[in-house]
N, C-alpha and C positions, 0 to 999 in steps of 0.2 A: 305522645304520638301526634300531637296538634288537635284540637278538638272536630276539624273538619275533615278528619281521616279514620273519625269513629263514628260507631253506631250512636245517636245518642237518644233511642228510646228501651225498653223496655217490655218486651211480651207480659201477655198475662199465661198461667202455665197452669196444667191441671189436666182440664178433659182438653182433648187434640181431637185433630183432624181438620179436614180442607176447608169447614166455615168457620172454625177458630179462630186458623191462621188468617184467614181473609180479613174480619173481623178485627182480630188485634191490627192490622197494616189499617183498616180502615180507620179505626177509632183512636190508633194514633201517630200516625205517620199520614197517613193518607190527605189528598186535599179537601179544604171544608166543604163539608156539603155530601160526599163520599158516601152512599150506603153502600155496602159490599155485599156480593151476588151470595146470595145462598150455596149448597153444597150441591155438590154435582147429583144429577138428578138419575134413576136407573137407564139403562139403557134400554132404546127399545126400538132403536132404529142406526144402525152404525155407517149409514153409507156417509161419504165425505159429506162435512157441512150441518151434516144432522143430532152429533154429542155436544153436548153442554163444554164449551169454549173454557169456562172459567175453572175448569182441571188446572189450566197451563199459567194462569194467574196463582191460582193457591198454591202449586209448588214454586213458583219463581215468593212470593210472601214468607216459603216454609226454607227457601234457600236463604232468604236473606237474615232468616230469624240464627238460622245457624250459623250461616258466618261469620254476620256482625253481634249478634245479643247471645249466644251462645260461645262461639270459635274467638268471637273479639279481634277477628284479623285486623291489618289495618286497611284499608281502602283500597289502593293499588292492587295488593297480593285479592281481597276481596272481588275485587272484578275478573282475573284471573279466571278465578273457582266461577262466576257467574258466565263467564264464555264458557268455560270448560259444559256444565251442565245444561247448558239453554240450547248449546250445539248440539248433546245428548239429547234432550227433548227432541229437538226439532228430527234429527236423523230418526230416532224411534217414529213419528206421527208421519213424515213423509215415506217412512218404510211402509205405513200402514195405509195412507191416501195417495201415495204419489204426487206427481204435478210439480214437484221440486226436484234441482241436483239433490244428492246429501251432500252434508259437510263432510266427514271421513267414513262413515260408514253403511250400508246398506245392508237392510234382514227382514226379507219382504214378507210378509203375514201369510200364513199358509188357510185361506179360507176367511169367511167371515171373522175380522177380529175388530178390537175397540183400541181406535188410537188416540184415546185419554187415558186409557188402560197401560198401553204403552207408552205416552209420555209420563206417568206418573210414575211408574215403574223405573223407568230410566233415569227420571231426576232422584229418585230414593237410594236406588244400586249406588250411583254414581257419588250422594253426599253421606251417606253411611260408610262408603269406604272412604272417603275421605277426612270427614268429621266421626270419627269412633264413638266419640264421649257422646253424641247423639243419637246414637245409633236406636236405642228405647223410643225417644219422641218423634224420630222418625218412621221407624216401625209402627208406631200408633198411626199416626197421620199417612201411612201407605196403606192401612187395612182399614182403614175408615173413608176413606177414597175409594179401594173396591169396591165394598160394603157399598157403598151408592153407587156406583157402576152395577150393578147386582151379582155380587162378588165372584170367587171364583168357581161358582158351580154353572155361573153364565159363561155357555162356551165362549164367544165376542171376547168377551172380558180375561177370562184364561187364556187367549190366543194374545191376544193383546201384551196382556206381560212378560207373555214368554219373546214378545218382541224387543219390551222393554229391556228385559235382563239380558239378552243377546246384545243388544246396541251398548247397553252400559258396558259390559265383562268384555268388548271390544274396544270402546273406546279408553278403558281404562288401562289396557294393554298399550294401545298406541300412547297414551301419556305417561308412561311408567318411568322413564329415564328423560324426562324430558327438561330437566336442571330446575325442577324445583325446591328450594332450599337448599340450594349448593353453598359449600362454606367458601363463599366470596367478603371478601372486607373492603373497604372505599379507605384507602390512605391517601391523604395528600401533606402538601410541603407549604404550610403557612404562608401568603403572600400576597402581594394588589391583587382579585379578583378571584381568589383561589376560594373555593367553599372549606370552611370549619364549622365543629359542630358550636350552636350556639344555644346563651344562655333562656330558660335556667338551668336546664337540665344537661347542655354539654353533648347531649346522646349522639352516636357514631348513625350514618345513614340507615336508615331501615329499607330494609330489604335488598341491597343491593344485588343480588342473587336476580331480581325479575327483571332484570334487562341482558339477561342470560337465556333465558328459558326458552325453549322451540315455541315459534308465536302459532297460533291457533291457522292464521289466513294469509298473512308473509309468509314468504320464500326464507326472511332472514331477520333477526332486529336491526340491524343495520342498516339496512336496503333503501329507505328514506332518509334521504340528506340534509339538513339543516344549515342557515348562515352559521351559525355558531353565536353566543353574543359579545356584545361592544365591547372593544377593546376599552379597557377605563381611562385612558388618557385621549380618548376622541371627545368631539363635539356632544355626537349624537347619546353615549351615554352619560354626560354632565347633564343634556336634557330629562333622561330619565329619572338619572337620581335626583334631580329637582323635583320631580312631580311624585317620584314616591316619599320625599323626603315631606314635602309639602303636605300631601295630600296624606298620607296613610302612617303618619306618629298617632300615635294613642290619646295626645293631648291636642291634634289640631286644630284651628283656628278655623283653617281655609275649607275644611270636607263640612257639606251641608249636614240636616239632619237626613236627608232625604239618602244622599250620601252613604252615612254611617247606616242609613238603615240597609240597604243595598250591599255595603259591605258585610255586615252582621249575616244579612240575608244565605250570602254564601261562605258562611263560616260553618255550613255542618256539612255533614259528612255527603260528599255529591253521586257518589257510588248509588248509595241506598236513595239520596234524593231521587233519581233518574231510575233506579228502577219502581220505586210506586210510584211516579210519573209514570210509567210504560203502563200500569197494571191499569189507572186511571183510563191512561189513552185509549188503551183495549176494550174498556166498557165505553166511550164516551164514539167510539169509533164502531160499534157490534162487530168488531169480527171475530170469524169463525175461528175454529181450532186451531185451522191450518193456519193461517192467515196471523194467529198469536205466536205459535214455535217459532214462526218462522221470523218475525217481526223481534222478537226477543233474541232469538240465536242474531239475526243480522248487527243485533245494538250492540249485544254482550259480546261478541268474539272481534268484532271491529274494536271495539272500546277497550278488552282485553289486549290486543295488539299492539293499538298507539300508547298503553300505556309501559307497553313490552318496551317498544321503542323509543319511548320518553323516558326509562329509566337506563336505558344503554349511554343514552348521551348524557344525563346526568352522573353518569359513572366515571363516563370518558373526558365528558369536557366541566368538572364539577366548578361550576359559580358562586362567588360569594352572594350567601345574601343582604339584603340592603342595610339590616341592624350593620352588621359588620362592616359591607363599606362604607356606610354612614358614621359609626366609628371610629373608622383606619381611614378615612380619606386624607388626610395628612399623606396618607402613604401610596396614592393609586396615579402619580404624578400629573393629576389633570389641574392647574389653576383657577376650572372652574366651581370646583367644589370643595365644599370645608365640613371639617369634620365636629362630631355633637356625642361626645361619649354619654352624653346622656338621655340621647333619640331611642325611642323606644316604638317599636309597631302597635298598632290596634290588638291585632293576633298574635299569640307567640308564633316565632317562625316553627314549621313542620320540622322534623329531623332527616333532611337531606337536600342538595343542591338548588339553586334554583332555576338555572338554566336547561330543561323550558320548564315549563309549569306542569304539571299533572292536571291541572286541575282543567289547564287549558286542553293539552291534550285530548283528556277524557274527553271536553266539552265539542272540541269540533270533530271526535268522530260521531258521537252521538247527533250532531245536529246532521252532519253530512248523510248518518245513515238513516234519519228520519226522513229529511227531504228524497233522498232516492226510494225510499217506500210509499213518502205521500206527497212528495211535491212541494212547493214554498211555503202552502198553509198547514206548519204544520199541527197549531194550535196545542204547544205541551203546556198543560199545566204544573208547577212545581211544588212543591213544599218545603217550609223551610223547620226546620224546629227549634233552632235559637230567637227565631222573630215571631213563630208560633201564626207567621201568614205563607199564600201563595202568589205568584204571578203565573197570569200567561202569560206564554210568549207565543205569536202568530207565527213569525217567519226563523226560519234560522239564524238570518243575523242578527236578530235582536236580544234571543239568547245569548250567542257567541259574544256581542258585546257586553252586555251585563254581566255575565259573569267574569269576564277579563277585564272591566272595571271595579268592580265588586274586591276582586283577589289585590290590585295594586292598593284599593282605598281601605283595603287590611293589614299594609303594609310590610308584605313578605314578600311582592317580584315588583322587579322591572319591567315596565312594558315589553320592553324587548323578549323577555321569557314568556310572554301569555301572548304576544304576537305570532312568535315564532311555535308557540307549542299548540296553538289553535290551528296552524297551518298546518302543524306535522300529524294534527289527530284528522283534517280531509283529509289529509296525502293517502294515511293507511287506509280510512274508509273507502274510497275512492279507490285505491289499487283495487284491495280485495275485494268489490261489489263486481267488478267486469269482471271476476272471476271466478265467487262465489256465490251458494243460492238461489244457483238462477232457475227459471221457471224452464220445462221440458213439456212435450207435448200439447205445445201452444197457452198451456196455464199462467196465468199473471198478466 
């Protein structure tokens, strides 16, 4: 699956529950330095502002363990599932505080209820029916979360999850048909510019089914339009493939070590990177409850979107990538480029297209929907796990570029694909924020 589209650590497993899961993200995913908050404390005062915040950190930790170290999705389909349930949380906790639209759902608390009670509940319903085979360690880690909420004989807390189970057994109704894992196939006709699968393993696209699927906060996957990229017989993509051909072979010359590290840096999996960056942010930032659902729902369903629509147009418009045109240039009629059958990338290529990037994608909705939560500074710290370091990055674009250099100097896109797919991950964030999430009642 490419290694940067997997989980690549490890839980510890045994005894569960909310300071476990914290715990294991801290100790090894998380960025150095990281202690992770203890377990949610009883309740004993439920008005907005006043429950222990890091409910909504341990289930987003308890999601990620299932998808990726558990489910083993691959990245893309993995962020999917992280919008689907972080929009669950959030609708659950603003049913219970108000001050926000919801995303699809509303089930307002009838009296005093606890809305960690509720977002925990709603993140559980929602990855139990989805993820089965987890179904036990998730049940552990929901009754160990009330259990510190002061379980269900604390009325708060019993109101609370009947919020949660209402918003889940809703929203999982509204996702029910919604073309996930539709039997879609990616065929194309060998030719200059055309995507095949490549080696070692040959594998046919993955997932091509998610650039199908009803987007979470589009009207449509389509709806965002792209240049498309270079024609191979132009100028501007002989420029390119000079620079990935240069820069991102496995044996180059010309990429620093500084370079290679950068590159390596962004060779894991950035799904999971980005969300224990979020969970970081969340402590490094205190905020409250509300302020977490809803900070998480904004990343995860934006970021599931652009990648909705980053894989429509890799379906539609599928790209070779660079091994192969670096290969077949012989055959892509441009004079300015020659072919090296024996050019090899840093990274194996992913299995599917490369026009745009995913990875760019993902990256600029997530930056776009940081800075609309907090403005230029938005100081993410990252983690890497193949370089076993982190960077901050202060402002958005500094992000946005590092890792759209990072992915060419790995030797799997074109600029033109992490150009253009960093564009189309604002485009989505950017539709969807003037339309979703937004504060009512003077709130935000």
């Amino acid at each position: 699956m490419g290694d940067q589209w997997r989980g690549a650590t490890r839980f510890r497993r045994g005894a569960t529950g909310l300071a476990l899961a914290l715990a294991a993200v801290a100790g090894v995913t998380g960025p150095a330095g990281w202690a992770a908050p203890a377990g949610a404390s009883p309740v004993v005062d439920v008005r907005a502002g006043h429950e222990d915040p890091t409910v909504i950190d341990g289930w987003n930790a308890i999601a990620s363990r299932t998808i990726f170290q558990e489910a083993m999705l691959p990245a893309p389909v993995g962020q999917l599932y992280f919008g689907i349930v972080s929009t669950a949380v959030y609708d659950a906790v603003v049913s219970v505080e108000g001050g926000y639209e919801p995303h699809s759902v509303s089930s307002p608390a009838r009296g005093n209820a606890s809305a960690a009670a509720a977002a925990a509940t709603a993140a559980y319903q929602v990855l139990a029916a989805y993820f089965p085979a987890s179904a036990a360690a998730l049940a552990a880690d929901h009754a160990a979360t009330l259990d510190g909420l002061g379980g269900l004989a604390n009325e708060a807390t019993a109101r609370g999850a009947r919020v949660g189970r209402r918003v889940a057994a809703a929203v999982l109704a509204d996702r029910a048909d919604d073309g996930r894992n539709a039997d879609i196939v990616l065929e194309t006709t060998p030719g200059p510019g055309v995507w095949e699968p490549t080696p070692p393993a040959h594998a046919p696209m993955v997932a091509p089914w998610l650039g199908f699927v009803r987007p979470l906060v589009l009207e449509s996957a389509d709806q965002i339009v792209v240049p498309g990229p270079y024609d191979p017989a132009s100028d501007e993509y002989a420029a390119d493939f000079e620079e990935v051909a240069t820069m991102g072979a496995a044996d180059s010359t010309a990429r620093s070590a500084a370079q290679t590290e950068t590159a390596r840096f962004w060779s894991d999996n950035p799904v999971r990177q980005y969300q224990d960056a979020l969970r970081f942010l969340a402590e490094q930032r205190d905020l409250d409850l509300v302020a977490r659902a809803r900070m998480f729902a904004v990343v995860g369903a934006t970021a599931a979107d652009a990648l909705v629509a980053c894989w429509r147009v890799k379906y539609e418009q599928p790209f070779w990538r660079p091994s192969t045109a670096i290969h077949r240039a012989d055959e892509d009629g441009n004079p300015a480029t020659t072919a090296d059958p024996a050019w090899a990338p840093l990274l194996v290529d992913p299995p599917y297209p490369d026009y745009p990037s995913g990875h760019a994608c993902l990256t600029g909705a997530v930056t776009e929907a940081l800075e609309h939560l907090f403005g230029e500074d938005i100081g993410l710290e990252v983690a890497s796990v193949p370089t076993g370091t982190t960077r901050t990055f202060s402002t958005p674009d500094q992000l946005d570029e590092d890792a759209m250099n990072g992915r060419i100097w790995l030797g799997i896109h074109f600029r033109k694909a992490m150009v253009d797919g960093n564009a189309l991950g604002h485009d989505v964030a950017r539709w969807a924020l003037e339309r979703h999430f937004r504060p009512v009642n003077g709130c935000g």
